[in-house]
C-alpha positions as CSV (number, residue, x, y, z in Angstrom):
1,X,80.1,40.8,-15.9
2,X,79.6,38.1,-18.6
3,X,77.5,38.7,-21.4
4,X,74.6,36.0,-22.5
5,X,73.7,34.3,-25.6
6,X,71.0,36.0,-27.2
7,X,68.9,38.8,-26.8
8,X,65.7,40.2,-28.6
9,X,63.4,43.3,-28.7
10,X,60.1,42.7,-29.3
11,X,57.5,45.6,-31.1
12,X,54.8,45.7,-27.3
13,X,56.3,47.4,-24.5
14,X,53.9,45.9,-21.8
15,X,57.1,44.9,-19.4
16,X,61.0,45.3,-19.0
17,X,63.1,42.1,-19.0
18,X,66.7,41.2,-19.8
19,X,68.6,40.9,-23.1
20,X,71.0,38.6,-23.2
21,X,74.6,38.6,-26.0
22,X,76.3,36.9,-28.4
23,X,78.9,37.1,-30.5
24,X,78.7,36.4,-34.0
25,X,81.3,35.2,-35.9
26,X,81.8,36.3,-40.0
27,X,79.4,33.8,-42.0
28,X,81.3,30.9,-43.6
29,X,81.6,30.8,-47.3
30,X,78.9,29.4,-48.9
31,X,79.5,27.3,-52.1
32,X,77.1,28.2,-55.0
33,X,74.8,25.6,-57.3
34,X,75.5,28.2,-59.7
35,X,79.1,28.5,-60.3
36,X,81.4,25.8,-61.8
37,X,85.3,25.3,-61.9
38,X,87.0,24.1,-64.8
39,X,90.4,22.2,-65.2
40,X,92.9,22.7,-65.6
41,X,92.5,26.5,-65.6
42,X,89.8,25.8,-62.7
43,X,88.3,29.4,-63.5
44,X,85.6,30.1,-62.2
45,X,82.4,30.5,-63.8
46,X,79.9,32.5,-62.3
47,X,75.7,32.9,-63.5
48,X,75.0,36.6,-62.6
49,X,71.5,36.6,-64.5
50,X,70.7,33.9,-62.3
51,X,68.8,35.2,-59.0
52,X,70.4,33.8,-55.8
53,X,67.8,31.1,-53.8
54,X,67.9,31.1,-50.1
55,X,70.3,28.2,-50.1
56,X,72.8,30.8,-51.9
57,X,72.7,32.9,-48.9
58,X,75.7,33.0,-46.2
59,X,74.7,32.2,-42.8
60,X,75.6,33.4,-39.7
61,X,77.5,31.1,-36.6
62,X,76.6,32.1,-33.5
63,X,79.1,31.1,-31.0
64,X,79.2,32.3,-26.6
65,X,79.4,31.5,-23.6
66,X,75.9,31.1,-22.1
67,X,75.6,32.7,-18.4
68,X,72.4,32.3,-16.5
69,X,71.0,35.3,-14.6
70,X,70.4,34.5,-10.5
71,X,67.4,33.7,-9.4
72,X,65.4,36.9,-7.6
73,X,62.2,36.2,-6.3
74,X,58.7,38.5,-6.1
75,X,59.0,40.6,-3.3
76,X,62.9,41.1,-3.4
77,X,63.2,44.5,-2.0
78,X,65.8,47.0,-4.1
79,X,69.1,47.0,-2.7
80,X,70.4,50.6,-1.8
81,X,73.2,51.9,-3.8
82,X,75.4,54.9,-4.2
83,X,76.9,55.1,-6.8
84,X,79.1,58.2,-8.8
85,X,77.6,59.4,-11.8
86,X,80.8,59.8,-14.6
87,X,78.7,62.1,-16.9
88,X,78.5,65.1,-14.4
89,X,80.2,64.0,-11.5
90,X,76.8,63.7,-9.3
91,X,76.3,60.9,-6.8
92,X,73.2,58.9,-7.0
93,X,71.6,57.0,-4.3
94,X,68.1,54.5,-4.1
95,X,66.7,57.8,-2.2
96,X,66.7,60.1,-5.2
97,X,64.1,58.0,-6.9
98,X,61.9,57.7,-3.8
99,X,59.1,59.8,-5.9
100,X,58.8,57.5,-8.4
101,X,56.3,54.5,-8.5
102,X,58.0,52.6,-10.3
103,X,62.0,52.3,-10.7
104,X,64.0,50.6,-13.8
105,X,67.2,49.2,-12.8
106,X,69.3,48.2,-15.8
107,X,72.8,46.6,-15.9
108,X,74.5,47.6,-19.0
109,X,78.3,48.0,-20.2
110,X,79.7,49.9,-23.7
111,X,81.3,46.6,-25.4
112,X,78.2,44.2,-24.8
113,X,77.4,43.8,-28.6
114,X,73.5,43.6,-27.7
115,X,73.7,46.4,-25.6
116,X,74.9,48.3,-28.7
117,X,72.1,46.9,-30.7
118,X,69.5,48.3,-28.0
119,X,70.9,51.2,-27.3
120,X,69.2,53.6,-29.2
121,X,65.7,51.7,-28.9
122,X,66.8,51.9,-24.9
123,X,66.7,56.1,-25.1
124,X,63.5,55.8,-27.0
125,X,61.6,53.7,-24.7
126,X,62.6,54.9,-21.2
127,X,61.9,58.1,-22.5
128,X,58.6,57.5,-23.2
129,X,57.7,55.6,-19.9
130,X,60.1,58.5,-17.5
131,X,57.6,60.9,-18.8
132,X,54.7,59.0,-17.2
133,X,56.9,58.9,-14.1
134,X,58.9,56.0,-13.9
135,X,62.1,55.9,-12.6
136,X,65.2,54.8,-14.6
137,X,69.1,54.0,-13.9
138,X,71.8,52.2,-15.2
139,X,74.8,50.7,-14.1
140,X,77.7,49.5,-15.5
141,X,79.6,47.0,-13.0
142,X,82.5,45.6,-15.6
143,X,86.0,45.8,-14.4
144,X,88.1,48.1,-16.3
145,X,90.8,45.6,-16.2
146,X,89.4,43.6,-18.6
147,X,87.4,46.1,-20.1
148,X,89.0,49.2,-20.4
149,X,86.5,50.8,-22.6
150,X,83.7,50.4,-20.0
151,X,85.3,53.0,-17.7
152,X,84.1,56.0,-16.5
153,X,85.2,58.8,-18.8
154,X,84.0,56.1,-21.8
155,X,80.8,56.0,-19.9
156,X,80.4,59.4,-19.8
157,X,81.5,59.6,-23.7
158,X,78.5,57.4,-24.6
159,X,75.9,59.1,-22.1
160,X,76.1,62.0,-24.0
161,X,76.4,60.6,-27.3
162,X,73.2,58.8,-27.2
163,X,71.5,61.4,-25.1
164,X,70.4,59.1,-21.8
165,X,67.6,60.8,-20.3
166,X,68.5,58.5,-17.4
167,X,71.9,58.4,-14.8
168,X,74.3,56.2,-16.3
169,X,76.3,54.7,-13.2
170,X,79.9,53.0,-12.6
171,X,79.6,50.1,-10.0
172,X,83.5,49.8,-9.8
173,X,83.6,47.6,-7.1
174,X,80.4,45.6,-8.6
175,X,79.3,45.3,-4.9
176,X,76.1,46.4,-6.4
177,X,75.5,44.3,-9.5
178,X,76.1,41.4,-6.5
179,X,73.8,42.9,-4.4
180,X,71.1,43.1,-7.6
181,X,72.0,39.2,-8.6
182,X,73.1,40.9,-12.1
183,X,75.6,38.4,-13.5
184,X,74.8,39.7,-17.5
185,X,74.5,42.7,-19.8
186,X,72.3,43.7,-20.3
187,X,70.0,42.8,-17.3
188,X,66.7,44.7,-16.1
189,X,65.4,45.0,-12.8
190,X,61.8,46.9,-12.3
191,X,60.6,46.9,-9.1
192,X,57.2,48.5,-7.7
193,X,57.1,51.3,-5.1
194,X,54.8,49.8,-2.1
195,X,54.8,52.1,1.1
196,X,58.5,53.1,1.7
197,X,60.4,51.0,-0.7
198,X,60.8,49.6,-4.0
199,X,59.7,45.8,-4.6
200,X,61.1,43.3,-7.3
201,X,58.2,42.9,-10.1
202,X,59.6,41.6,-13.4
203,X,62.9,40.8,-14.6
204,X,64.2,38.5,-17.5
205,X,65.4,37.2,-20.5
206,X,63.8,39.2,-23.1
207,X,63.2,43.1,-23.4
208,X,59.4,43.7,-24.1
């Protein structure tokens, strides 16, 4: 799974979209107004006293490969899924959050670099909401191939580092993230619970 361009995490947690990544690159070096170079020596000078303006200051380029999340309309009924959970070993179905009226379906991965930025604020906020009775997974659905350090015992490594106080599950043949329309990390699904199943409500680019 690719990861997007940008992602952002915003103070109101009214609803549950997607973040999306990007990789920054080491900021170019800025020249200085401030600083001179002589000759021949071509020393250089510098003006510590001299408070640095925002011009002074390095900037960052931000450089990715954008990747657009499928379309999934209102009314897009959860896919089921089973799926081993690398943590304790459990197996974890659609079923086991039929008691839930809501159910938060997030597609993460351990590299994604926004995924690490979010990851603590992640814990804190489906916390929060799991104690009111929502219903929270995530799945990573990279290939190991690629991505060696998004494999299960890795998985399992960061599940208990950060304390998830949700399953953490490996999609290895990504035959979910398909079935979800999940092309990015990370990517969240909340759907509804209506009568016997769970139906899409909100998904997308930013995580509120």
């Amino acid at each position: 799974m690719a990861s997007a361009t940008r992602a952002a995490l915003l103070p109101s947690p009214s609803l549950l979209r997607s973040a999306s990544a990007a990789l920054l690159l080491p900021p170019p070096m800025i020249a200085s107004s401030r600083r001179t170079i002589s000759s021949p020596s071509r020393r250089l000078l510098l003006h510590p006293a001299v408070k640095p303006t925002r011009a002074d200051l390095p900037t960052f380029r931000v450089r990715a490969a954008r990747t657009e999340s499928g379309s999934v309309s209102l009314g897009f009924r959860a896919p089921h899924f089973e799926l081993p959970e690398p943590l304790t070993g459990k197996v974890w179905t659609l079923d086991d959050f039929e008691s839930c009226p809501a159910l938060l379906v997030m597609f993460i991965c351990n590299h994604c670099p926004f995924v690490k930025h979010l990851k603590r604020d992640i814990t804190k906020l489906t916390s929060f909401y799991m104690e009111k009775g929502l219903g929270v997974v995530a799945i990573s659905s990279n290939s190991t191939i690629t991505h060696p350090q998004d494999g299960p015992e890795f998985m399992a490594e960061e599940a208990k580092l950060f304390n998830y106080p949700f399953p953490y599950l490996f999609d290895e043949s990504q035959d979910v993230a398909r079935a979800f329309g999940a092309v990015c990390t990370p990517e969240f699904f909340l759907f509804k619970k209506v009568s016997y199943a769970f139906w899409f409500s909100e998904h997308g680019r930013t995580f509120y």
